[in-house]
N, C-alpha and C positions, 0 to 999 in steps of 0.2 A: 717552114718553121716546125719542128720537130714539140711537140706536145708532150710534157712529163707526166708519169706516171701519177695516180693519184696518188694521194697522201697515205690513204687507209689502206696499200699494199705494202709499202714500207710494216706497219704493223702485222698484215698477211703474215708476210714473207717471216717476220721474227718466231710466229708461231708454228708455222710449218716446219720452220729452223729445229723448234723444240721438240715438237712430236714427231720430228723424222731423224734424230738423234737419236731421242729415246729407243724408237723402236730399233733403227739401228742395233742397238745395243742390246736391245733383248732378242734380236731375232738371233745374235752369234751364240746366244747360251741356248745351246741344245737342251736343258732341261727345264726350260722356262715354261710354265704351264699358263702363262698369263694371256697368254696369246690365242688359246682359244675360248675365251671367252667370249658373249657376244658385246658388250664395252669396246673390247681394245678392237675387235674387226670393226668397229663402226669408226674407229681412231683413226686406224691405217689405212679404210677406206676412202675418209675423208683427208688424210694428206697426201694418199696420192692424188686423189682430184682436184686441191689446192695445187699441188707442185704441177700439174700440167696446165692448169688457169695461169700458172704466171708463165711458165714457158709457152705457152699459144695466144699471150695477149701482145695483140699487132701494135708496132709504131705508126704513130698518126703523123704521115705527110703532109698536111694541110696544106700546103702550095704543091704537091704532085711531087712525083719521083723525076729523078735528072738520068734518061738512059743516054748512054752514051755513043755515039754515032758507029765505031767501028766496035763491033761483038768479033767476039772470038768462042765457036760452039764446040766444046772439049767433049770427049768420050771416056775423059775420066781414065788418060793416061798416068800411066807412075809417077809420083812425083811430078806435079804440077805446083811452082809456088806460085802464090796469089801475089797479084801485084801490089807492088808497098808494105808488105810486110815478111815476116821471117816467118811464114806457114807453109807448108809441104803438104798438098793433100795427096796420099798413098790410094784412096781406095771409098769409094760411097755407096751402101747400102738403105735398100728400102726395109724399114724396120714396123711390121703392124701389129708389133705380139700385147698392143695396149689398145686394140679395137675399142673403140671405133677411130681412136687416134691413132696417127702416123707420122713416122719420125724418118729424117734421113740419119742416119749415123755415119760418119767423118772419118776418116781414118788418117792422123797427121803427124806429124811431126814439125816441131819448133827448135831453131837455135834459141834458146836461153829460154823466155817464157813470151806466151803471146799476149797482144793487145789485149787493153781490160775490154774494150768495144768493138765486139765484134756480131756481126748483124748478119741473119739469112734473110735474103730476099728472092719468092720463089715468085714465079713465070707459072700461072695459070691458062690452063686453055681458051678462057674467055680472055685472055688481055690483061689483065691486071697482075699488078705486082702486089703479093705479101709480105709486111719484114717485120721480123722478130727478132728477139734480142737469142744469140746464138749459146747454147751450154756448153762450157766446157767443163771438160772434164780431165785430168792429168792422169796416165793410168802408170804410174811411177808412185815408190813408195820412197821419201829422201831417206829415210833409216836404212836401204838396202846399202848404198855408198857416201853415208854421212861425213863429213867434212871434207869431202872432196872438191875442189876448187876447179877445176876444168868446166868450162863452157862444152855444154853437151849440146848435142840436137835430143830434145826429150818427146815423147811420144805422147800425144793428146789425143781423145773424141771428142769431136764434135756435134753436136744434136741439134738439128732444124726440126720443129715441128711442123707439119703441113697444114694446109687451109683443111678445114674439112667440107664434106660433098662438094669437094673442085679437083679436078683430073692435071695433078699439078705438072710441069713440062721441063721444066729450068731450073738449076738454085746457080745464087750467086754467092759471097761471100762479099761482105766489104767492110773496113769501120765507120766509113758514112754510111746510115741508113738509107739514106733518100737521096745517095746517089748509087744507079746498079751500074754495079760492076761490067766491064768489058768481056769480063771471062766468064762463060755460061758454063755448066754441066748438065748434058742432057738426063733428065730423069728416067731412070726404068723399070719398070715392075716385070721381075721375075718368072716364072713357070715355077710357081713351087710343087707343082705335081710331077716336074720331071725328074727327079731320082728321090726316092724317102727312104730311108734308115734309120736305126735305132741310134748306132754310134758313129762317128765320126773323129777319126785321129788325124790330129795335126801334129806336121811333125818340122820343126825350126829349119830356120836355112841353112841346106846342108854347103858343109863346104869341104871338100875333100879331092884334092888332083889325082889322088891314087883310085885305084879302081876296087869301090867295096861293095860289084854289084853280088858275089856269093852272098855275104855279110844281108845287104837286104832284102834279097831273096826268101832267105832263111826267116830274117824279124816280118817281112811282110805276110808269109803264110802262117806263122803261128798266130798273128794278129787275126787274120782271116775265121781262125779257126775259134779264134776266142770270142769274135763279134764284132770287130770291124766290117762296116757294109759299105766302107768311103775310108781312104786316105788320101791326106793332100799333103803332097811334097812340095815345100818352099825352098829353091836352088838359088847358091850363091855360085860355088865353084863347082860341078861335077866334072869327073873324068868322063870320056867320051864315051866310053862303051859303056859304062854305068848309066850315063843318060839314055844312050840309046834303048838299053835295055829295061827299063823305069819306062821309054815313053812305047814301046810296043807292048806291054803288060796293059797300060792305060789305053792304046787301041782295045785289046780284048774284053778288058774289063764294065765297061757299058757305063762308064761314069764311076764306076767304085776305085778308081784311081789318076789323081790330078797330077800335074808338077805345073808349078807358078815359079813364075822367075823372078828373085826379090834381089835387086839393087841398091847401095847403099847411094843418097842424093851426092852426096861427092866422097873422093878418095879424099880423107884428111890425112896430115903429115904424119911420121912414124910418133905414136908416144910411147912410154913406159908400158909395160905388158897390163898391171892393170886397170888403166886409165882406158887401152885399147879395149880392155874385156867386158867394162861397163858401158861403151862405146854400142858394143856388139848385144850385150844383152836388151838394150832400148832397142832394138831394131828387130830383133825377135821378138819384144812386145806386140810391137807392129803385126808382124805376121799372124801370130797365136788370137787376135784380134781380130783383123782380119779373117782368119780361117771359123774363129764364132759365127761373125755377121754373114760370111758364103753359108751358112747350114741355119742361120736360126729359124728357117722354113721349112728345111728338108731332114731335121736329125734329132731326134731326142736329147744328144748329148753329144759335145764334142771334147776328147782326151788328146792334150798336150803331152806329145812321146817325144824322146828320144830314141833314139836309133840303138841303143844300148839297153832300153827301158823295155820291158813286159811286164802288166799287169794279169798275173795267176791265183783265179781262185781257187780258194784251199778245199770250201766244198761245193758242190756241183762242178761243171765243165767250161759255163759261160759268164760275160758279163750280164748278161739277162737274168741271168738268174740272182746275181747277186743286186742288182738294183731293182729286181723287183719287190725286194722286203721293204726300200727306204721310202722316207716321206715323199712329199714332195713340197716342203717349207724349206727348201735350202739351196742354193746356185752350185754348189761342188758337194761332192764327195768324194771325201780324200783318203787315201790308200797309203798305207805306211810302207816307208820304203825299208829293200834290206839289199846290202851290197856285195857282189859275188867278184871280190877282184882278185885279181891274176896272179896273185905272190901268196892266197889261199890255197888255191889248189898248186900243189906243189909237184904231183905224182902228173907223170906223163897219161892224159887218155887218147884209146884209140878215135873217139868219137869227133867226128867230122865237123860236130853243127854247133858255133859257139855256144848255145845254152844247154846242150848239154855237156858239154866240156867241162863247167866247172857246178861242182857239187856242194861247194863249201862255202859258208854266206856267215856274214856278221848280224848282230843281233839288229833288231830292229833299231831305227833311227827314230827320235822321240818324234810325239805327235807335231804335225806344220814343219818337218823338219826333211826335206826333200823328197817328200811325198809328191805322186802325183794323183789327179782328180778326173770323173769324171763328173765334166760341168754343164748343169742344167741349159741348153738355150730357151729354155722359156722364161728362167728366172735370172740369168747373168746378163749384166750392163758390159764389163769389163772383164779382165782376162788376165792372168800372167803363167809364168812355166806352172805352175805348181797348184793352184787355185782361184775361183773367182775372186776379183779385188774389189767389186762393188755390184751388188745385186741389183734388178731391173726398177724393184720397187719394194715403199717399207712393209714390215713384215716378212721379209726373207732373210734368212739368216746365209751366212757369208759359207761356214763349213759346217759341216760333219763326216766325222772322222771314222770311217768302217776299222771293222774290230778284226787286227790280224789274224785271227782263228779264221777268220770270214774268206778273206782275200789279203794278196800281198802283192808289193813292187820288187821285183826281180830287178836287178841294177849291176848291169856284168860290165860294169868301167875295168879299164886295168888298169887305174890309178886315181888317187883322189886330191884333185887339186885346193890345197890350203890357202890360195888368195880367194876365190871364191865361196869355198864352203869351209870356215875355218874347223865346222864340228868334224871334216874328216881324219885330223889328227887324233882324237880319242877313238874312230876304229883301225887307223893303223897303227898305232901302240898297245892296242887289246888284246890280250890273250885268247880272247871270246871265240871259237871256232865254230860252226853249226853246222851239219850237214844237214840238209833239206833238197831233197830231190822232187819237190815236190811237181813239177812242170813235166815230169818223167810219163805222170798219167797221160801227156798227149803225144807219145812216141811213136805208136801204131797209126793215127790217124795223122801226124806230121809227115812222115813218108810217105803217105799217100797223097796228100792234096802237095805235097814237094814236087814231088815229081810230076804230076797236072802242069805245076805252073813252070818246071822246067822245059816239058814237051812246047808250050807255046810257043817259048824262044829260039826256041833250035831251027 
């Protein structure tokens, strides 16, 4: 018989509700001075240690947990669904950046929406079983494909907290508390001493039959040079000799280059292009997600790229430099994008290397408006292309916005698809032309470390 919660957390829970609203909402105004006062640290202090009291308070079994006879011990392959329900679990990390508490983080995906009840139940080294009530979290925003009717698989975190001083072994998942589940995942704790960086670039699942290993050759060394000390490549399709050549860089590389193979849980039928495109962009949720939770031990910060995408600062050489001036009360810092596409440059150049090929860019793209971010892992819950969606805890505010004098997003599309970003109609109707060559300052040291990394291959 499963034991309800008391009375007086139903109240809890309403006030946490308010002051982790509140602060929400002041932590997104960058000019908010309220915050550091010593008041409101004692506000936000106290509702995060409310909000983990209720996510670490155990269900009481009082007739014992029901294990059930044949286990099945998972390694936390791809796409695993849990039995009996419409859950997909992609991917579980051990999460401590809330010491002395410890969270497992989920990485799933759901056709439509999941169970209101759903329950971690963790395997301890002494034997017993812990079950708490599991957090979800949707890391979907519905205004991005508002009135869209298609039945999606949508992307959810999941958040187990762990026993504390217990060396936990297993988690299960189930909606009965107090029966564990068949399907075990073995728990693991990390080496987080074995690769540290500052930055780490994630970069969506590529999919591409044609072979564009020049192309990322090219964006991998200028990355290099700017501050990348890790990228991770999530493959859907590669051409053969582009993989190949992606996974001999990642031999030489000592860890500072992954490729992760991300499959979709099934081939659905052909829809409309973009009912498919919204399909595709939950599933790079996933990965961008993913790719946070691999580094929130080993990377100050990880940047959601595109393969098209270079973040250049204006002054100094590096990313280090530019985020050394920023606070650290914020999950992302976002970098205004500007777009360098193909029917700009109109004049033939002799220049070999796509980014320097074109010299002509449009004005900047308003603030939140396909920017990309370099996002805290100490302060972001959640993830999408562009910025964090939900910070780790209250008092963090979601963005701030670096000042394009500072740095800028180089964005060399050769075309700007209008079912997706409908604001790229108002720069290709624009008269606006810019030349900014600003990327130009890493000419001299891009043929050198270019050619480094072509000798490897050869």
């Amino acid at each position: 018989m499963i034991v309800t919660r008391r009375r007086w957390l139903s109240l809890g829970l309403s006030v946490v509700a308010v002051v982790f609203c509140c602060f929400e909402f002041l932590g997104n105004v960058e000019e908010n001075r309220g915050l550091k006062s010593e008041k409101n640290r004692k506000i936000v202090a106290f509702s995060l240690k409310k909000q983990i009291e209720i996510e670490s308070e155990e269900v009481d079994c009082s007739g014992g947990v029901l294990i059930e006879e044949k286990s099945e011990n998972l390694e936390n392959e791809k796409w695993t669904q849990l039995d009996g329900t419409n859950i997909f679990i992609y991917s579980i990390y051990l999460d401590r950046r809330l010491e002395p508490h410890h969270y497992l983080r989920i990485m799933t995906m759901v056709k439509g929406t999941p169970s209101k009840n759903l329950f971690c139940q963790i395997a301890t080294s002494d034997h017993h079983y812990h079950v708490t009530k599991a957090v979800v979290t949707k890391i979907w925003s519905e205004s991005w494909n508002q009135n869209d009717t298609h039945l999606y698989f949508n992307p959810y975190l999941v958040s187990c907290h762990l026993p504390l001083n217990k060396t936990s072994v297993y988690l299960s998942l189930n909606k009965d508390p107090c029966r564990i589940s068949r399907q075990k995942f073995i728990i693991k704790t990390p080496n987080v001493e074995e690769f540290r960086t500052s930055f780490a670039v994630c970069v969506k699942p590529l999919n591409f039959p044609n072979d564009i290993s020049e192309h990322l050759l090219q964006w991998i060394t200028i990355n290099r040079i700017l501050g990348a000390g890790k990228i991770e490549f999530y493959i859907e399709t590669l051409q053969k000799k582009t993989r190949k050549i992606l996974e001999t860089l990642g031999k030489y590389s000592n860890g500072g280059l992954t490729l992760h193979d991300h499959k979709q849980i099934v081939q659905e039928p052909t829809f409309e292009h973009s009912t498919h495109i919204w399909q595709k962009r939950r599933y790079e949720i996933i990965a961008y997600n993913d790719c946070l939770y691999r580094n929130i031990h080993t990377s100050h910060f990880v940047i959601p790229l595109d393969i098209d995408e270079i973040i250049v600062p204006r002054h100094g050489s590096t990313w280090a430099e530019i985020l050394n001036r920023t606070e650290d009360t914020f999950a992302s810092f976002t970098v205004r994008n500007a777009y360098y596409l193909r029917h700009f440059n109109v004049k033939k150049s002799k220049e070999k290397i796509f980014f320097f090929k074109r010299t002509i860019r449009s004005e900047f793209s308003d603030e939140g408006e396909s920017g990309k971010s370099f996002v805290s892992t100490k302060n972001a819950l959640t993830v999408f292309n562009h910025y964090a969606l939900r910070s780790l805890k209250p008092g963090i505010g979601l963005v701030k916005f670096l000042n394009e004098s500072l740095v800028q997003m180089n964005h060399y599309k050769d075309d700007c698809d209008i079912v997706i970003l409908p604001e790229c109609a108002k720069y290709l109707s624009s008269p606006v032309r810019i030349v900014d060559n600003v990327i130009f300052k890493y000419k001299r040291l891009f043929f050198s470390e270019y050619e480094k990394l072509l000798r490897l291959i050869l």
